[in-house]
KOLPALUM-183210 format. One record per residue (C-alpha): residue in three letters; x negated, y, z negated. Coordinates in steps of 0.1 Angstrom, whole numbers, plus 2048, in hexadecimal, padded with zeros to 3 digits. Last residue first. Layout:
REM residues N
AlaXYZ ...
//
This chain:
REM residues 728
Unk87FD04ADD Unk86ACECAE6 Unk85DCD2ACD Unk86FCB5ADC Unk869CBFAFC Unk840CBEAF5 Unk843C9EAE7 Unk852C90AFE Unk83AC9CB1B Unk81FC95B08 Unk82AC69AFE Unk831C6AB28 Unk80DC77B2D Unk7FFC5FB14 Unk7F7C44B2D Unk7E3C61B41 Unk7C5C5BB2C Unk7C2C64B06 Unk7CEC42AFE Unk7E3C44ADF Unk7D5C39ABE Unk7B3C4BAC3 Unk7BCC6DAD6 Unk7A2C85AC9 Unk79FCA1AB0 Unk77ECB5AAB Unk768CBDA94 Unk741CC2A9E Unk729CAEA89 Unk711CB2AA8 Unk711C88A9F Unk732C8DAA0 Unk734CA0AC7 Unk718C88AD5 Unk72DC6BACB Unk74AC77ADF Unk737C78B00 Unk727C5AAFC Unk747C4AAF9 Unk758C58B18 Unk77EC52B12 Unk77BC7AB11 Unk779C7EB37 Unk79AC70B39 Unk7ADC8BB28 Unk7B4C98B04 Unk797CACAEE Unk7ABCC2AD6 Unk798CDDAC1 Unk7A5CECAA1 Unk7A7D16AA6 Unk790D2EA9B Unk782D3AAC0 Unk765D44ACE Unk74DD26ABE Unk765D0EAD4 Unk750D16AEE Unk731D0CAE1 Unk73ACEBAD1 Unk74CCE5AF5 Unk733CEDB09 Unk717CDBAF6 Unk728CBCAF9 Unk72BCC1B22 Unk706CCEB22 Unk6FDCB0B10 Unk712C94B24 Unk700CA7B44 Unk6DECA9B35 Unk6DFC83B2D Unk6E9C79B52 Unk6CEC8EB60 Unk6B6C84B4B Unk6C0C5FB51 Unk6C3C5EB75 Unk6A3C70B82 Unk6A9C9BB81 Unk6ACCAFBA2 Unk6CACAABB4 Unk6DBC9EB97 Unk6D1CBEB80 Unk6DCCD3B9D Unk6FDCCAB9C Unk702CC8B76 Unk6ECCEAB7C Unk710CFDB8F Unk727CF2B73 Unk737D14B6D Unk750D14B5B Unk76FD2DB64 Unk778D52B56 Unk75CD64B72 Unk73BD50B6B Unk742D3CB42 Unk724D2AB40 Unk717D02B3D Unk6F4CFDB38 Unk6E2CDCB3E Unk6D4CC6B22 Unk6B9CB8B16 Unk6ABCA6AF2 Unk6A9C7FB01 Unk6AAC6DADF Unk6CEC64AED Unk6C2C59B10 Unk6E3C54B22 Unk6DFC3BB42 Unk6FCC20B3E Unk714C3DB2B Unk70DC49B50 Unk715C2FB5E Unk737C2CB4C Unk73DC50B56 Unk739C45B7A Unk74FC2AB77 Unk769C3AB67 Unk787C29B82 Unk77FC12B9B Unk761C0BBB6 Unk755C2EBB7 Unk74EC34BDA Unk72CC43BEE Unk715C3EBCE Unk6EDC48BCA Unk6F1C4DBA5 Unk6E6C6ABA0 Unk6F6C7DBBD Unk71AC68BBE Unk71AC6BB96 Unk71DC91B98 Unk73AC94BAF Unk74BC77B96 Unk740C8DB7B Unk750CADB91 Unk76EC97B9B Unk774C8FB75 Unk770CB6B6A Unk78BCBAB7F Unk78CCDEB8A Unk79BCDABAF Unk7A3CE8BCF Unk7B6CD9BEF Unk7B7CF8C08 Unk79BCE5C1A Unk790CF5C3E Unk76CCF6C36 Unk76BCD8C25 Unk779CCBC44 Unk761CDEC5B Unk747CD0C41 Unk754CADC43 Unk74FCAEC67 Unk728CBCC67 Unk721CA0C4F Unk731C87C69 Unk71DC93C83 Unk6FAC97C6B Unk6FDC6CC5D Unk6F9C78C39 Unk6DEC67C28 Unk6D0C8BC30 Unk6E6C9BC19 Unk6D5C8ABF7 Unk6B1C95C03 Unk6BDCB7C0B Unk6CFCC1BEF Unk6BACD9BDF Unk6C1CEDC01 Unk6E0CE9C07 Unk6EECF5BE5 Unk707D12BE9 Unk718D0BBCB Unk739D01BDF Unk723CEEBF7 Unk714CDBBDD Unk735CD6BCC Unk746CCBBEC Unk72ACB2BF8 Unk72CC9FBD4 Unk74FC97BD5 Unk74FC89BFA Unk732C73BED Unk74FC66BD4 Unk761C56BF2 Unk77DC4CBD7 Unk789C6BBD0 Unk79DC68BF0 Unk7ADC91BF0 Unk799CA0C0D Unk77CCB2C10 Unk786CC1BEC Unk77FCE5BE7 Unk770CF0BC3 Unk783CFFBA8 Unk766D0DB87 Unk76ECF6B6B Unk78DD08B55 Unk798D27B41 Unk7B0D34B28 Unk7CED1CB31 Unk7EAD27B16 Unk802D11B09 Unk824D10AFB Unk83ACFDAE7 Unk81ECDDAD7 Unk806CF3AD2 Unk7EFD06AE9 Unk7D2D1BAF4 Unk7C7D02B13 Unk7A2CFDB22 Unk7A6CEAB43 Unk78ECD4B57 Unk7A9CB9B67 Unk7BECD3B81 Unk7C5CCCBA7 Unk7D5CE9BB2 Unk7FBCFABB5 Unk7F7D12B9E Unk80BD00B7C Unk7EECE7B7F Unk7F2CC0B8F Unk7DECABB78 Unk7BEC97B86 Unk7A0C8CB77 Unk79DC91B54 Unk793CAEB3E Unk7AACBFB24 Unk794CD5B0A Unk7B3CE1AF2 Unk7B1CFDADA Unk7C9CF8ABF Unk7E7D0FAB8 Unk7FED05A9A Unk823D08AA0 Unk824CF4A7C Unk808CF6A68 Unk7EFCD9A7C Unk7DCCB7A6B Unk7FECA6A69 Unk807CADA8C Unk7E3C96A99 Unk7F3C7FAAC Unk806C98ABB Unk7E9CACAC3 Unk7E0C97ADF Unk803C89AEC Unk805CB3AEE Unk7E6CB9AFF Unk7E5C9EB1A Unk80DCA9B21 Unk7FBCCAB22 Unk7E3CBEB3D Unk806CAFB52 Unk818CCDB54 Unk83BCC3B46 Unk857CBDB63 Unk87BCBFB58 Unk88ECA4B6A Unk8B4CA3B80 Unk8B6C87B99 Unk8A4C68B87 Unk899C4FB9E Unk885C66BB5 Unk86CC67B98 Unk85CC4DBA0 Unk84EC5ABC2 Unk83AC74BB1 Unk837C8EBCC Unk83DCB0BB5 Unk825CA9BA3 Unk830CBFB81 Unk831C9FB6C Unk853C93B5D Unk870C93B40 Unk892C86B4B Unk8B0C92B34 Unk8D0C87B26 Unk8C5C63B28 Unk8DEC44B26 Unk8D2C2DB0F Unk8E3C0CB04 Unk8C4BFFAEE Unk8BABDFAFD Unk8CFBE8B22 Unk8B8C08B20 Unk897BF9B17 Unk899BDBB33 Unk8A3BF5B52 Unk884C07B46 Unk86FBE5B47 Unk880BDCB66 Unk878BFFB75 Unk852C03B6E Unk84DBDFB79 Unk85CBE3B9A Unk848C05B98 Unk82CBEDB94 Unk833BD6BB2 Unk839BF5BCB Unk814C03BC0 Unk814C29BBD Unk821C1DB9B Unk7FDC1EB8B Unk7FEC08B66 Unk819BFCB53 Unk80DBFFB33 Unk825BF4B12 Unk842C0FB0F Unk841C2AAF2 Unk862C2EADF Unk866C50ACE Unk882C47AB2 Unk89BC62AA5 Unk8BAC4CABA Unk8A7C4DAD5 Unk88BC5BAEB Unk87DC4AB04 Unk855C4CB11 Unk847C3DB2E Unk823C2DB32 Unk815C34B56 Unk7EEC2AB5B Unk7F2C43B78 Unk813C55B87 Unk81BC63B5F Unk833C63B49 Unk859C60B4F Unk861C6EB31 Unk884C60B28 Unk89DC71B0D Unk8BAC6AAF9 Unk8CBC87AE6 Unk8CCC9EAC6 Unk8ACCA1AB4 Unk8A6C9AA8D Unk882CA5A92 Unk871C8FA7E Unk86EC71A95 Unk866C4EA8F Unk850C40AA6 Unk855C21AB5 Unk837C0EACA Unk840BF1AE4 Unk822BEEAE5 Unk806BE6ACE Unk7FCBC6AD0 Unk7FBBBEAF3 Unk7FEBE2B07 Unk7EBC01B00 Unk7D0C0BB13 Unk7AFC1FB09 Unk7B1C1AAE5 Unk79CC2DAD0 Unk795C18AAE Unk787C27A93 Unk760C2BA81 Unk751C3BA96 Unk762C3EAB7 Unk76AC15ABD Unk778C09AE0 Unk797BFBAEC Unk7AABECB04 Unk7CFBDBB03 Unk7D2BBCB12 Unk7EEBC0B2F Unk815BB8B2B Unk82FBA7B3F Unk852BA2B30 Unk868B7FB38 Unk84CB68B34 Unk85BB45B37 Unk852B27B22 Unk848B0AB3F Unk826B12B3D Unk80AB13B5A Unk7E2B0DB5B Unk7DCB19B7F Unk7C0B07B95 Unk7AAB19BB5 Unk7B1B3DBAF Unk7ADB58BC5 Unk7BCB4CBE4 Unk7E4B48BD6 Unk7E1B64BC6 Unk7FFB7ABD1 Unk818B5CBDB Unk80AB43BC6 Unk80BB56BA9 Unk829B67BAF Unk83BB43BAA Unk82AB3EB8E Unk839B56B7A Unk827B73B66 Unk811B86B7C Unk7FABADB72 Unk807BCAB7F Unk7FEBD1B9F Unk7DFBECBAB Unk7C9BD5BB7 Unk7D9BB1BB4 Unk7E2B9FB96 Unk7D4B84B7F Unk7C9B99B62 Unk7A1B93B5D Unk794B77B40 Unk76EB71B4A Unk766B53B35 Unk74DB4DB1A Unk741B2AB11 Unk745B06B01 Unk767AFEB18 Unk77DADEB07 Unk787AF0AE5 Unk783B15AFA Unk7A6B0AB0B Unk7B2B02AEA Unk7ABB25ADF Unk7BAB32AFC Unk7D7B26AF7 Unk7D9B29ACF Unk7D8B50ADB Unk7C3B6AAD1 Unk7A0B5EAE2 Unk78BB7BADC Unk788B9BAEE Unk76CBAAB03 Unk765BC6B16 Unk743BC8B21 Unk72FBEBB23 Unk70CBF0B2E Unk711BF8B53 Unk707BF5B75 Unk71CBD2B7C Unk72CBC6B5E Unk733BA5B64 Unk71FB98B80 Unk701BB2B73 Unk706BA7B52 Unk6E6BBDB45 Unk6DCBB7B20 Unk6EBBB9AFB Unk70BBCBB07 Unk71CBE7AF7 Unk73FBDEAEE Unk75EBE7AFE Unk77BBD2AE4 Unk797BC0AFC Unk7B5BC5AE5 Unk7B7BA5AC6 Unk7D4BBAAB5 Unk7D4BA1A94 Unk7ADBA9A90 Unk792B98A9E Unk786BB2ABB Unk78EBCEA9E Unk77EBBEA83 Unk75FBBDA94 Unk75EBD9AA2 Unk761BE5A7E Unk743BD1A72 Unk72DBDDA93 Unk72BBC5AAD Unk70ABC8ACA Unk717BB1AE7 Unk710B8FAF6 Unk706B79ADB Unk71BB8AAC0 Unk739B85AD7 Unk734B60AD6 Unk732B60AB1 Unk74FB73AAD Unk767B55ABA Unk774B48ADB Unk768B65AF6 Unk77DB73B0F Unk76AB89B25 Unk77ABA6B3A Unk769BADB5C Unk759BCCB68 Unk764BDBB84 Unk744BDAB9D Unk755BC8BC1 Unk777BBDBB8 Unk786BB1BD8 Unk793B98BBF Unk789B77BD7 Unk763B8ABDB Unk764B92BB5 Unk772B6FBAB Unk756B5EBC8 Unk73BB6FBB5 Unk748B6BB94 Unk749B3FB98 Unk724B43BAE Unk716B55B8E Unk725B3BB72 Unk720B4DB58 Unk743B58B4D Unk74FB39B57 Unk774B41B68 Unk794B53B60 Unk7AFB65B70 Unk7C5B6DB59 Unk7EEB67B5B Unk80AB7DB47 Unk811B88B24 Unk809B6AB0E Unk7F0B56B20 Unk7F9B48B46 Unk7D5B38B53 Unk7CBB42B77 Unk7ABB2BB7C Unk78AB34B90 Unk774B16B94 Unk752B13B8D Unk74EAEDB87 Unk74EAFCB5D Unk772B0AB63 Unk77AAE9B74 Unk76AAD1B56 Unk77FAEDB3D Unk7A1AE8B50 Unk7A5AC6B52 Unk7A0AC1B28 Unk7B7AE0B2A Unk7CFACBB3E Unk7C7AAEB27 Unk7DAABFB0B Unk7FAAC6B1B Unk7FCABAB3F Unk7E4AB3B60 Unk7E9AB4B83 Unk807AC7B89 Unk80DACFBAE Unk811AF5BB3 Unk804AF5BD3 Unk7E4B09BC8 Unk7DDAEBBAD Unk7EDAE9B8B Unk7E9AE1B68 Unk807ADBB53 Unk80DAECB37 Unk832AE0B1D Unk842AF8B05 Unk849ADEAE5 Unk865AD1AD1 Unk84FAB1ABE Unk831AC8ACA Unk83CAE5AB3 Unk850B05AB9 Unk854B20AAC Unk85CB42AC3 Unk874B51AAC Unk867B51A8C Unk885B55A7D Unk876B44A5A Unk850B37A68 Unk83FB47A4C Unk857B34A33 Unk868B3EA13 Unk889B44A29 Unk888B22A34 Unk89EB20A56 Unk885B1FA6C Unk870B06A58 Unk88CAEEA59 Unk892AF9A7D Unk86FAEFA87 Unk86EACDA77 Unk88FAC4A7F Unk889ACBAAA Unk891AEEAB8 Unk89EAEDAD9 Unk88EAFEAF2 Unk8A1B12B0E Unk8A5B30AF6 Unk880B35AEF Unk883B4FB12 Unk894B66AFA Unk8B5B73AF3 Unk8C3B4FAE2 Unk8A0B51AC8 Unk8B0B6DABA Unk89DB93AC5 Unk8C0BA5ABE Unk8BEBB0ADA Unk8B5BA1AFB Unk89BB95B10 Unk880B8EAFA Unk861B77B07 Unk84AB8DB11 Unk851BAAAEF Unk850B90AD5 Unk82EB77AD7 Unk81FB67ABB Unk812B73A9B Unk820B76A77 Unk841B6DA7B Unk834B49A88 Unk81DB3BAA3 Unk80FB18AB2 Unk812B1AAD9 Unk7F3B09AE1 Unk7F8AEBACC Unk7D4ADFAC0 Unk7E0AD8A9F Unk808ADCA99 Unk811ABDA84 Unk7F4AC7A6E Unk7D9AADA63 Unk7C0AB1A7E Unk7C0ADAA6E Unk7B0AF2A86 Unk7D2AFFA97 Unk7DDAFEA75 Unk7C1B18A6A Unk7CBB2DA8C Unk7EEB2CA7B Unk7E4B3AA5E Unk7C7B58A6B Unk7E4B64A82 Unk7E4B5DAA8 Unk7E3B83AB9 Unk805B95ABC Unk81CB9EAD6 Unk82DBBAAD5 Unk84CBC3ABD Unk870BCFACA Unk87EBEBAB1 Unk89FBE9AA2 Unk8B5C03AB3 Unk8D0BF7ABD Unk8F0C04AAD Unk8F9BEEA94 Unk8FEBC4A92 Unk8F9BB6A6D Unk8DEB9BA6F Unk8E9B7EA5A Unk8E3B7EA38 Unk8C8B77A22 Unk8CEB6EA00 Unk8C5B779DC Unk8DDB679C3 Unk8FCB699AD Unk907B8A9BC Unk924B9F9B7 Unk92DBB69CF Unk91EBD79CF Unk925BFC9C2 Unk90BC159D7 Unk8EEC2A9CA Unk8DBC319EB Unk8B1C299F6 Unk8A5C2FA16 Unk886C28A24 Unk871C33A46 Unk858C23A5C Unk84CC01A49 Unk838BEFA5E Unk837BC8A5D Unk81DBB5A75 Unk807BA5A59 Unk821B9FA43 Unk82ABBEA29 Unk81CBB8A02 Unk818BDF9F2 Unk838BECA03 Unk84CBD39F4 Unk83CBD69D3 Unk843BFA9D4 Unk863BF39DC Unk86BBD99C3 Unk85EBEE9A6 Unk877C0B9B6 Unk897BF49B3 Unk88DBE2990 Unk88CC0D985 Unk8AAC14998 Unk8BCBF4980 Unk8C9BD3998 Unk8DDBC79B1 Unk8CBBCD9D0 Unk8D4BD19F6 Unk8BCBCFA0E Unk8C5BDAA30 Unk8A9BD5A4B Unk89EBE7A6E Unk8B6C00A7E Unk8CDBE5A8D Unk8D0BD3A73 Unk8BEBB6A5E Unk8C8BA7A40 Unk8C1BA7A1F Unk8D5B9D9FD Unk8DCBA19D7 Unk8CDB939B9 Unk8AFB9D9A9 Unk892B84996 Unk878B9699D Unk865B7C9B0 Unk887B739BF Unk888B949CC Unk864B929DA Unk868B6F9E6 Unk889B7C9FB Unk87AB9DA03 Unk85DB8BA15 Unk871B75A25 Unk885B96A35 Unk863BA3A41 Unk854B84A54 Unk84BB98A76 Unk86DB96A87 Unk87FBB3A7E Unk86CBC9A69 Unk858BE0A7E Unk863C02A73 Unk888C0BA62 Unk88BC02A3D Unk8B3C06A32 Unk8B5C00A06 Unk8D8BFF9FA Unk8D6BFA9D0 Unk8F2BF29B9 Unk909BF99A1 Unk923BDD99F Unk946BD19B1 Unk95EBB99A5 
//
């Protein structure tokens, strides 16, 4: 006998984060009868009951989600039903796949509270989770993510465990990872040879006297290895930095509660929140003092907090900070087995803190930084990607956006979902394109995707593109644009033209040069590129020997002569050379990054930037915000001239100079923007500048930035969809 009934299909993040135990209290709550089960688009609920009973359990559904649940789309039909004594859940229905695969997620406030508790059968266990924390995306290998398609399938669940596992009023129902230490995952403590020297709970014991000896240990936490050692041990980070060939790059602390933090950083309420919160990313806080071992130059730490059970048993036997830095050489993704360990870093560390639970998917803290009151985030990895997007677009097809050469992310488009990887990072490295391709290679087995077309950068020698025979290339400033003003759709009529100030560091342009100083007419179809820096000639195209920077926009302003005391550190033979090369450059650029980075080499007193935005994090370093200066910026024949930047470093001492040129660049823009009634866009490296940013709102100025996705080159694959997706 069949009845009137409700179907209700929820796609988001549903699967795996507590959601169908939450629609079994809230239907018994209510008193309904029917059933729910998961599917390959997300969850099927099916409802016995009166529309209005239907919509009063919706609301309340949508009014209680777990911690991790997000609700993307609903729909509700009219259907005739079975008949139903009771509210069940079902097994999971197999579909098309295309049920989203979560990240991994901080320790939740419960199970850190039973971490805590003497009395609890799980205190001090360092692998204590359930559906509302835990890892996902490293230990998946398969869909439907069942504990038999990830790396949890080679432990058995003991009674306690699979009681609670099969409990549908319990946290821990289908949690997938649970385990307890009657069924545990085993650490052992080892030395460079791999011999174990300690397990389980006395190999943290172990590991806290070595960390405090000064001993660098590589310790495996939920995505891959760290290297760690005593923050504030000097001889411990001089010997990491030497072993690291890591010379000024900061170092990422990990910190075991706020308090810590509080001690070494300035911590607004919603920095707060955002270090402790369920995402945990490493939070860039201003620092109460110089950390010159740390943070060499600068005023910025990046810090997160403890956000596993592993690390906060580690911290139950250490009383201090610890630098926490992925375990990986320059330019390589970060390690996950032990076996690369050794090979790879077999001379940095001195100890390794192992587990016998395998890590099947990589993945990198995510970074972020607060703008206000929000969060921008500067990479996007643990805890936030995998990201799904449902589209509204209703387009035909399956896609891939290759992305970009640099801090690559890609982007594939299925099934009406935009699916953003985790970070990769820079694939000019062999063991990152390995990465690249076994994590693309892992999406399209998942999901059964063959793409109907590539998407790519202009470059025409990106090696990773080889792969794919037949792409569409999308000019990499305008990918910077779109992934930009995407974020913002809802805040545009549709076909709506913003004005778009796209500064980074280095974008091939439609004529052949270097661009990363462009102004763009556009929307998400077309756009327009209405002017740009002034193009200078590059000595050559390492950007790296940042002096090289500075000697071609003196000479391209004509500047000898204010620049005498800064050329004549300049051995005269080789300064001679680099002028017949400069001379004989084709290479031209409009980077506003190489013209800071030109900048930076003057003021600073700098032959090389040691890695990536370490001039403009100087310079946030030497800002004097009661300072009331600023150099001038013009429009001189259609480009920007930025000819006193230059003489402003030649002239002015460090922080005058440094505050004029973060005014004059604010002051542009506010200025500029005056000529035209459009929204502005601000997209591109340049704008992960803080400083920068803050001098714009407290001009009260209005302008859209890239806050959710990074508004670096990781969001070059997320423009370049975008962009095809909107064109005609």
């Amino acid at each position: 006998m069949r009845h009137l009934g409700f179907k209700i299909k929820i796609s988001g993040l549903v699967q795996g984060v507590g959601f169908r135990p939450l629609v079994y209290e809230l239907a018994l709550k209510l008193k309904l009868l029917g059933e729910v089960k998961n599917d390959g688009f997300g969850v099927e609920i099916l409802l016995s009951c009166s529309h209005e009973k239907c919509l009063e359990f919706i609301e309340q559904l949508k009014s209680n989600l777990p911690p991790l649940a997000r609700i993307d789309k609903i729909e509700l039909l009219e259907c005739n039903l079975k008949a139903y004594d009771e509210f069940c859940i079902t097994p999971s229905k197999q579909s098309i796949k295309t049920t989203p695969i979560l990240s991994d997620f901080a320790l939740c406030k419960e199970c850190k509270s039973e971490f805590y508790d003497p009395n609890n059968k799980r205190f001090h266990y360092p692998f204590i989770t359930c559906t509302h924390c835990g890892p996902r995306f490293s230990i998946i290998k398969n869909l439907p993510y069942d504990r038999e398609n990830t790396t949890m399938s080679e432990f058995i669940m003991c009674d306690f465990c699979e009681k609670e596992y099969k409990h549908p009023s319990n946290r821990r129902f289908h949690a997938q990872p649970i385990s307890c230490p009657e069924c545990k995952i085993s650490v052992y403590l080892k030395n460079r040879q791999g011999e174990v020297l300690s397990t389980d709970e006395n190999a943290f014991i172990e590991c806290a006297k070595l960390l405090k000896q000064g001993n660098i240990l590589a310790i495996k936490g939920m995505g891959g290895f760290h290297l760690m050692c005593d923050a504030f041990n000097e001889k411990a980070l001089e010997e990491l930095r030497i072993r690291k060939n890591r010379p000024k790059k900061p170092f990422a602390l990990m910190c075991k509660d706020i308090n810590s933090v509080k001690e070494l950083a300035f911590l607004n309420k919603n920095e707060e929140e955002l270090i402790g919160g369920v995402l945990a990313p490493i939070v860039i806080l201003k620092a109460k003092k110089s950390f010159s071992l740390i943070a060499p130059d600068i005023d910025r730490l990046g810090i997160m907090l403890a956000y596993t059970p592993l690390h906060l048993l580690l911290f139950e036997y250490f009383k201090g900070v610890l630098v926490a830095t992925s375990a990986n050489l320059s330019g390589e993704s970060i390690v996950k087995d032990e076996d690369d360990l050794r090979s790879k870093l077999g001379k940095v560390f001195d100890y390794y803190l192992d587990y016998d639970r395998e890590i099947f998917n990589s993945s990198d803290d995510s970074i972020a930084q607060l703008i206000g009151d929000q969060a921008m985030f500067l990479r996007t990895s643990r805890g936030l990607n995998p990201c799904y997007i449902e589209s509204h677009l209703e387009k035909k097809g399956t896609f891939l956006a290759l992305g970009s050469e640099l801090k690559n992310e890609f982007v594939i488009f299925y099934q009406n979902k935009i699916l953003i990887s985790p970070y990769i990072g820079d694939l000019k490295s062999v063991d990152t394109y390995e990465r690249f391709s076994k994590l693309l290679d892992f999406f399209k087995k998942s999901y059964d995707l063959k793409f109907d077309t590539v998407l790519c950068d202009k470059h025409p020698h990106f090696l990773y593109t080889k792969d794919f025979k037949e792409t569409m290339k999308i000019q990499h400033h305008y990918a910077h644009f779109c992934a930009a003003y995407f974020e913002y759709e809802e805040e545009f009529k549709k076909h709506e033209k913003a004005l778009g100030f796209v500064w980074d560091g280095t974008g091939y342009g439609d004529d052949g040069n270097i661009w990363g100083g462009e102004i763009f007419i556009a929307n998400l179809k077309e756009y327009e590129r209405i002017t740009h820096f002034d193009d200078f000639k590059l000595i050559n195209a390492d950007i790296k020997n940042i002096y090289h920077l500075a000697l071609s926009v003196i000479w391209h302003y004509k500047l000898e002569n204010v620049a005498q005391e800064f050329l004549s550190k300049i051995p005269q033979v080789k300064l001679e050379n680099l002028k017949k090369i400069y001379a004989n450059s084709t290479l031209k650029t409009s980077s506003l990054g190489r013209i800071i980075d030109a900048f930076g080499a003057i003021v600073f007193d700098l032959k090389e930037s040691s890695y990536e935005a370490q001039i403009g994090l100087m310079c946030e370093s030497f800002y004097q915000k009661d300072l009331d200066f600023s150099y001038k910026l013009y429009i001189e024949d259609e480009k920007i001239n930025f000819k006193e930047l230059i003489l402003g470093a030649l002239k002015d001492e460090k922080s005058k100079a440094v505050t004029g040129m973060l005014n004059a660049l604010a002051n542009f823009i506010i200025e500029y923007s005056q000529n035209y009634d459009l929204k502005v866009i601000l997209s591109g490296g340049v704008f992960q500048n803080k400083t920068l940013l803050e001098i714009l709102k407290a001009k009260n100025f209005d302008f859209f930035v890239s806050l959710k996705h990074p508004c670096n080159d990781s969001s070059i694959a997320l423009g370049q969809m975008i962009h095809f997706l909107n064109k005609d």
